[in-house]
C-alpha positions as CSV (number, residue, x, y, z in Angstrom):
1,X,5.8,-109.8,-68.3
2,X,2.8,-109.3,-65.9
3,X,0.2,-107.0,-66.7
4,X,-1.0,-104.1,-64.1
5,X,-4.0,-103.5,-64.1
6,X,-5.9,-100.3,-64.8
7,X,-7.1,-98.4,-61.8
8,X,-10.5,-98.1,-61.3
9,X,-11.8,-95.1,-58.9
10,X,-14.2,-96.5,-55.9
11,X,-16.5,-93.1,-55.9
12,X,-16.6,-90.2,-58.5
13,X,-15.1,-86.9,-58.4
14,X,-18.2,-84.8,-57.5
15,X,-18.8,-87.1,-54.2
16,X,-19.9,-85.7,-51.3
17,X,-17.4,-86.1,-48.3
18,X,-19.3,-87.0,-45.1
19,X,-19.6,-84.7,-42.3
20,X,-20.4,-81.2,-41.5
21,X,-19.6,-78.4,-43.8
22,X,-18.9,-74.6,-43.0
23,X,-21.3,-72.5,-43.8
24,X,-21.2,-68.3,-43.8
25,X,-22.4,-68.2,-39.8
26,X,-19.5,-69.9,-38.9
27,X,-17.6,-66.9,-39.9
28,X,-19.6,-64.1,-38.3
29,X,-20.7,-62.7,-41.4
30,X,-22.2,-63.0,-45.0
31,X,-19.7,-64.1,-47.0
32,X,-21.1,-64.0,-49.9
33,X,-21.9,-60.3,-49.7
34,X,-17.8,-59.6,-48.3
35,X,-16.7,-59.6,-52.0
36,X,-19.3,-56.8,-53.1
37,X,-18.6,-54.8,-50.2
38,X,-14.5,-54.5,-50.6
39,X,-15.3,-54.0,-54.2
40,X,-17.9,-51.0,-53.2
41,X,-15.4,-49.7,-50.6
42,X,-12.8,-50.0,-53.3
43,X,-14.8,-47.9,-55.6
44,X,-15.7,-45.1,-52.8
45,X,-12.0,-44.7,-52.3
46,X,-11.3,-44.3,-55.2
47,X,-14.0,-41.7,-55.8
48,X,-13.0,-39.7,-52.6
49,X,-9.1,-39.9,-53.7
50,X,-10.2,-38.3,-57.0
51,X,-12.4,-35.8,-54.8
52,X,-9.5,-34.6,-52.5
53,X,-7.3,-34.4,-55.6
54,X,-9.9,-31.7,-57.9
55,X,-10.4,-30.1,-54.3
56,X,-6.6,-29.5,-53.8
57,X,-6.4,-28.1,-57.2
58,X,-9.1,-26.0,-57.1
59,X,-7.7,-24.5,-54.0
60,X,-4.8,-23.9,-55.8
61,X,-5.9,-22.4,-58.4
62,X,-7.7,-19.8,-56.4
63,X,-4.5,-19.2,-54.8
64,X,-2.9,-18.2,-57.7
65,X,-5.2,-16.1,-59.5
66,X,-5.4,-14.1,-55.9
67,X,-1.6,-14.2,-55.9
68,X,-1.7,-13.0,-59.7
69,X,-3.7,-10.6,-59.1
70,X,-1.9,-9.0,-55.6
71,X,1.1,-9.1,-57.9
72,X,-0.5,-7.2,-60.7
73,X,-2.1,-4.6,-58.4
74,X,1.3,-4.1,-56.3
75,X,4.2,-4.6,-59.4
76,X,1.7,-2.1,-61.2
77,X,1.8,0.6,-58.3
78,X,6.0,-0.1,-57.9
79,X,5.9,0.5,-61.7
80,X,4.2,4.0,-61.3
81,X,6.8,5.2,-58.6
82,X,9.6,4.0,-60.8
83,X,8.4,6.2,-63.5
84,X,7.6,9.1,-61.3
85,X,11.2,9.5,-59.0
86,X,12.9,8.6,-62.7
87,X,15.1,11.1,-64.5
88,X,14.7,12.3,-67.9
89,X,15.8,10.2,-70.1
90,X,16.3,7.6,-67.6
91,X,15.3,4.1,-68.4
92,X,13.5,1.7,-65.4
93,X,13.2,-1.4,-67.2
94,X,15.9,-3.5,-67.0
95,X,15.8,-3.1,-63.7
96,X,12.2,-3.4,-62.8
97,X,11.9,-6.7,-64.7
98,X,14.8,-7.8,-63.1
99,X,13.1,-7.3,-59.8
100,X,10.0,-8.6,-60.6
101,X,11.6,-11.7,-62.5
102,X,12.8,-12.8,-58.6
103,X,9.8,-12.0,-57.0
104,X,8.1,-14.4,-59.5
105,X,10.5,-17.1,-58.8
106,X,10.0,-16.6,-55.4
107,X,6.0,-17.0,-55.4
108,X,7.1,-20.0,-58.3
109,X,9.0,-21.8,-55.0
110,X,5.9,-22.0,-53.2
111,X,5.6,-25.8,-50.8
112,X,2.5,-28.2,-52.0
113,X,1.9,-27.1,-55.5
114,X,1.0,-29.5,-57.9
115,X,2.7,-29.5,-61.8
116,X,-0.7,-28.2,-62.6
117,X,-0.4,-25.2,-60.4
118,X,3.3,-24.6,-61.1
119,X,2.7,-25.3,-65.2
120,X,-0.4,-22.1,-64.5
121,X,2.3,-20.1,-62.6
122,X,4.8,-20.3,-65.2
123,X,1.9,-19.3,-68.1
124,X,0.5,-16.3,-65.6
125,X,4.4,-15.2,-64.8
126,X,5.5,-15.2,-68.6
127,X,2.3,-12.8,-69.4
128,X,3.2,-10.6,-66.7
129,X,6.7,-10.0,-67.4
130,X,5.4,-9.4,-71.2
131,X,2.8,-6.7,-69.7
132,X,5.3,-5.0,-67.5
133,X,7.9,-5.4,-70.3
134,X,5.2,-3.4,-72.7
135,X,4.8,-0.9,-69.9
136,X,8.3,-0.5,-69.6
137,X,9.0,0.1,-73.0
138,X,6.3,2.5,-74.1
139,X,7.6,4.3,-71.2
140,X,11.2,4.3,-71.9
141,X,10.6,5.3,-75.2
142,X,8.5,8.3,-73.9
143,X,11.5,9.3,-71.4
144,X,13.7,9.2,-74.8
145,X,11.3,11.5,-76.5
146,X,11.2,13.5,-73.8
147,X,15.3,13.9,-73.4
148,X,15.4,14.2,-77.0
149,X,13.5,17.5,-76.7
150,X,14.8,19.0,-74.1
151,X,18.0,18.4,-75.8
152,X,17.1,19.9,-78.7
153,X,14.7,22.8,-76.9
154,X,18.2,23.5,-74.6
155,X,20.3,23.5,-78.4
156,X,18.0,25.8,-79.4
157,X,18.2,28.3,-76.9
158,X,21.7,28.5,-76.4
């Protein structure tokens, strides 16, 4: 059987081919230094991306502690006139938390928040509702009080 013979290579790997090469000019710019800057650019996007995103929340967050606090002074004031047009022994509560309980889901259904803002809302709404529900009651239980003795002031005169 004839034998083939084993190849033998004419120039080694590492050879230079003849001829020009291309060097960074021929490109119109450094391109050694092109790598660097995407990664730099890369890095200052980044870093303005997580700038906008602390920006938008802090807006937010001053939006809702002014909201939070335009619907403490104004819920506070519709509390008082509940109290003062109510009746004796008439209760205001279920129905002042009632109203308040939509209000609060309507500022809750406010465009743009983030699950940041909206997780805040929820917190700042649930200690509201408790406030006005404390309100409410010690107030309700003073209009009780109040029909209890005039009950018993109107059985003792009669």
């Amino acid at each position: 059987m004839p034998k083939i013979p084993t190849y033998q290579a004419q120039i080694s790997a590492g050879a230079e081919i003849p001829g020009r090469r291309a060097v960074a000019a021929d490109f119109g710019a450094d391109v050694l230094g092109v790598g660097e800057a995407f990664s730099a650019a890369g890095k200052e996007m980044a870093n303005l991306q997580l700038f906008l995103e602390r920006k938008k929340q802090r807006e937010q967050d001053l939006w809702l502690e002014r909201t939070t606090a335009e619907t403490t002074e104004q819920w506070s004031a519709y509390m008082l006139e509940k109290r003062e047009s109510a009746k004796l022994g008439e209760s205001v509560t279920p129905g002042f938390l009632e109203d308040f309980s939509k209000h609060w889901e309507s500022v809750g259904g406010a465009e743009n928040l983030t699950d940041e803002t909206r997780q805040k809302l929820a917190v700042k709404g649930a200690k509201l509702r408790t406030h006005f529900t404390l309100e409410g009651m010690k107030f309700d239980a003073e209009q009780v009080a109040a029909h209890a003795k005039s009950e018993a002031q109107t059985t003792i005169e009669s």
